[in-house]
LUMTIMI-996566 format. One record per residue (C-alpha): residue in three letters; y, x, z negated. Coordinates in steps of 0.25 Angstrom, whole numbers, plus 5000, padded with zeros to 4 digits. Layout:
<recs>
ALAYXZ/...
</recs>
This chain:
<recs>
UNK500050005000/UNK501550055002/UNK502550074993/UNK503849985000/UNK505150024999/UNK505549924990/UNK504549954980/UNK504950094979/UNK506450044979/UNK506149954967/UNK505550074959/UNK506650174963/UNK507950094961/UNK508650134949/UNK508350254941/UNK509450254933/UNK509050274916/UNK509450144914/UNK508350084921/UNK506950104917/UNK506350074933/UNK505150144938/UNK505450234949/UNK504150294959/UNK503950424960/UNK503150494971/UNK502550634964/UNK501650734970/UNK500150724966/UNK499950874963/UNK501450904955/UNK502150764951/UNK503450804959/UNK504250724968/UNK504450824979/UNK503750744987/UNK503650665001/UNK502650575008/UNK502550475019/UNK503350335017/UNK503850255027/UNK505450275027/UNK506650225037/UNK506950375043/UNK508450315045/UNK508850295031/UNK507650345023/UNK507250225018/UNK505850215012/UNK504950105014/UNK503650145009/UNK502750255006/UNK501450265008/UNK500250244999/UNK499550385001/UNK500650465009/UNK500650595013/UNK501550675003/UNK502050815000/UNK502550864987/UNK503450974989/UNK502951064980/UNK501351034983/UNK501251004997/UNK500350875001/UNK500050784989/UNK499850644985/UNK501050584979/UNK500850504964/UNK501850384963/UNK502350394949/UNK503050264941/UNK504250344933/UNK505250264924/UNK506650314931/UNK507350314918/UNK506350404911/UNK506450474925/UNK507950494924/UNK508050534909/UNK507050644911/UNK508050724921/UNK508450834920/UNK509850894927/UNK510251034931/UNK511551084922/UNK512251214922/UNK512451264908/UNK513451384907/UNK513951444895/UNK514751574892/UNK513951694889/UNK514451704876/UNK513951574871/UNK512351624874/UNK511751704882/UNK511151694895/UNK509751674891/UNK510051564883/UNK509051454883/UNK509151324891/UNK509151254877/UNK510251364871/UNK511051314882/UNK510851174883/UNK510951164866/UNK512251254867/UNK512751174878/UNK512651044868/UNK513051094857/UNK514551144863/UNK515351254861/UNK514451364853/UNK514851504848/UNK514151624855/UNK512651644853/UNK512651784854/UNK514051814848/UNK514151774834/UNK515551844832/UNK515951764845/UNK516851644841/UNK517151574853/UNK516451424857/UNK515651434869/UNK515151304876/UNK513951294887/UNK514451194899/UNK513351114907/UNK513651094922/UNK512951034932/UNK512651114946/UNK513851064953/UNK514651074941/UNK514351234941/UNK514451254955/UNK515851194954/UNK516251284943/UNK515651384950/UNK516551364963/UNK517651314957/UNK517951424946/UNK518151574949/UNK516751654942/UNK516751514933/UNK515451574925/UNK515751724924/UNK515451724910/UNK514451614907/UNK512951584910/UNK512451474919/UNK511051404917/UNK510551294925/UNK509751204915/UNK509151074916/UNK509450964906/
</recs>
């Protein structure tokens, strides 16, 4: 049996984390990812799905041929378990470049902090948390913006 287009729509609507839908995911047999293609029946002009296939022919980008698993996943649960890309950047006074992600993230929430290493050092020193496009901008925007600071891309 196919899968229409309207049933797919109906589980794929709304993935706000207001509402508690189920959305389908199409995962690769052999690694769960969602890398993956297979044959369905689409309009080529405007992409439009209408069905896909009960056994189709798929790839998974990291394993080649595979059967494809269709998994039930509450979108809300989906969405909270996220995780984004942030740019944290702090003076090299504050710590130092070794620092854990947690010493980061934690000196991030806490505020402005007095030097890790320096305990004659009286100054407040504050981790900022950017996104990529907020870094890039800085970067283009400001002459040598980061001269004395470190950078570490961590996910939060």
């Amino acid at each position: 049996m196919q899968q229409t287009l309207r049933q797919l729509e109906s589980t794929m609507t709304d993935i706000t984390p207001e509402k508690s839908q189920t959305k389908t995911l199409w995962t690769c047999s052999v690694c769960g990812g969602t890398d993956v293609a297979c044959d369905a029946r689409i309009n080529p002009n405007t992409g439009e799905v209408f069905c896909v296939f009960d056994d189709p022919d798929a790839t998974c980008d990291k394993c080649g041929e595979v059967e494809l698993d269709v998994v039930e996943t509450n979108a809300a649960e989906e969405y909270a378990g996220k995780k984004e890309l942030f740019a944290f950047i702090w003076p090299f006074q504050l710590m130092p470049r070794n620092a854990t992600d947690e010493q980061i993230v934690t000196a991030y929430e806490k505020g402005p902090l007095h030097s890790i290493d320096d305990e004659d050092d009286d100054e407040l020193y504050e981790v900022r948390k950017l996104t990529p496009d907020e870094l890039a901008a800085e970067i283009n925007d400001n002459d040598c913006a980061f001269g004395q600071y470190y950078v570490r891309f961590i996910e939060v």
